[in-house]
N, C-alpha and C positions, 0 to 999 in steps of 0.2 A: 659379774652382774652386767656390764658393758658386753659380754658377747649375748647374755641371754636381752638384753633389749635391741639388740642389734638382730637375733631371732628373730623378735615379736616383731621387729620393726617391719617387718615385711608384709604385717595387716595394718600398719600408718602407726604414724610418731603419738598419738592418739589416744589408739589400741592398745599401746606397748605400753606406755604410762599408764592407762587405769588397770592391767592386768598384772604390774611391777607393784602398781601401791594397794594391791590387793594379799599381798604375800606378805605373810606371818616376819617379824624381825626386821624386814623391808622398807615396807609401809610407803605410806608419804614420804619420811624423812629421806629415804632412798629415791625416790623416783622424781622428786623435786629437782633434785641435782642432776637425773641422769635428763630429766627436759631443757633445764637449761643449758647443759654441753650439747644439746642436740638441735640448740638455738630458736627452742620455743620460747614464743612472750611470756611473762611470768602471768597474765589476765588470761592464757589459756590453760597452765602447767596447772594453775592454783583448782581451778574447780573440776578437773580430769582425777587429779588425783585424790584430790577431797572426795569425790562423788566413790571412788574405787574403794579409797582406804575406811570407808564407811557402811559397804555395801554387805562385807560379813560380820558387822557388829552387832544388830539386831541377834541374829544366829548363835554366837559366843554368849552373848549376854544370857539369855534361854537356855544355853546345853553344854556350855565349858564346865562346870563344876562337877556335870555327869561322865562328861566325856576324858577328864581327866582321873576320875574315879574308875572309868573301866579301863583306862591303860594302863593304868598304877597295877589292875592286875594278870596284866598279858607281860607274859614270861622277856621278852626281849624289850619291852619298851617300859617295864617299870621303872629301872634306874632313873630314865629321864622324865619319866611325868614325876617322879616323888622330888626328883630336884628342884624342878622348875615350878613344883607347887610351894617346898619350902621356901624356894626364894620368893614368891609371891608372895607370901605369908608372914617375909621376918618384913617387906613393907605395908604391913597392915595395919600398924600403928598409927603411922603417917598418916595416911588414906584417912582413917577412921574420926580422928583426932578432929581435923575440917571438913570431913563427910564429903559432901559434894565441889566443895573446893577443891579437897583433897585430889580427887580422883581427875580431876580438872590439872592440875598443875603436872600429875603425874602424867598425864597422857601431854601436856605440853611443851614441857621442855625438854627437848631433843638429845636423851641421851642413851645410850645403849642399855637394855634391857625394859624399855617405858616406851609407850607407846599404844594405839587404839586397841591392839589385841593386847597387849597385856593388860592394858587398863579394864576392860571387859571380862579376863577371865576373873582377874580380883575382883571387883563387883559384883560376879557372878558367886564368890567363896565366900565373899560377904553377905551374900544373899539380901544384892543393894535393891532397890527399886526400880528391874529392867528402864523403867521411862524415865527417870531422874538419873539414871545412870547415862543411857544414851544422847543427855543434851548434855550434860558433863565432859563424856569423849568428845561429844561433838565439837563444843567451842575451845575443848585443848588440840582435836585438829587441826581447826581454825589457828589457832596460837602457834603453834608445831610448822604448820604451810608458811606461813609469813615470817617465822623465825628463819627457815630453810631456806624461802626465797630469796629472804635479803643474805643472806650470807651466802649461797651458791652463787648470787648474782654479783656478789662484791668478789667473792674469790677467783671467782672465773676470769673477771675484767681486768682482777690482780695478775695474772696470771699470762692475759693479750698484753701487758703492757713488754 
């Protein structure tokens, strides 16, 4: 990941971060960390990557539920959309249970597999309310940014000492 923003870095420290927290698995929770090793302020990290990791959720939210349905039936890439939809699926309990909370906490706390895109495609299998769904992801990226900030920026300092 450090060589592919060390890539990007060559159109500014900027460019690299909204186009790092634009990628799927990625996201913010990645690009936060890779601005702060790269000795951006956390008042410019936060709203670069907020703005990136938000930019294809509109998108997902309208055509994930389709678009996993057609790769479920192309011969090479079945295996993995049926996987990654079942996993979606065994947290749909969760989600459902708080509704808009739900989908809020998932896209917020920073753990592997949760996150803006996933939070969106589930919403989308839910067949949630695209607009209640997108202020949902939204304030769990918000939640997600500030959880990453302060912990990239305490690790990092951990780290100088």
């Amino acid at each position: 990941m450090e060589s592919l923003f060390t890539w990007l870095g060559a159109a500014g420290k900027e460019t690299a971060l909204f186009l790092v927290s634009m990628l799927p698995l990625v996201e913010l929770r990645g690009a936060v960390p890779l601005g702060v090793a790269a000795g951006m302020p956390w008042y410019e990290i936060l709203p670069i990557c907020y703005l990136g990791n938000l930019l294809p959720i509109p998108f997902l939210l309208l055509f994930a539920a389709r678009m996993l349905d057609w790769l479920a039936r192309m011969p090479g890439l079945k295996k993995p959309a049926v996987w990654y939809t079942e996993k979606l699926n065994s947290k749909k309990e969760h989600v459902t249970k708080y509704a808009k909370w739900g989908l809020f906490l998932f896209v917020a706390v920073p753990l592997p597999g949760t996150g803006a895109w996933s939070g969106a495609v589930l919403a989308s299998l839910l067949k949630m309310p695209p607009i209640r769904a997108f202020f949902s992801i939204a304030f769990g990226v918000v939640a997600a940014g500030i959880i990453m900030a302060v912990a990239s920026s305490g690790l990092f300092s951990l780290f100088s000492l």
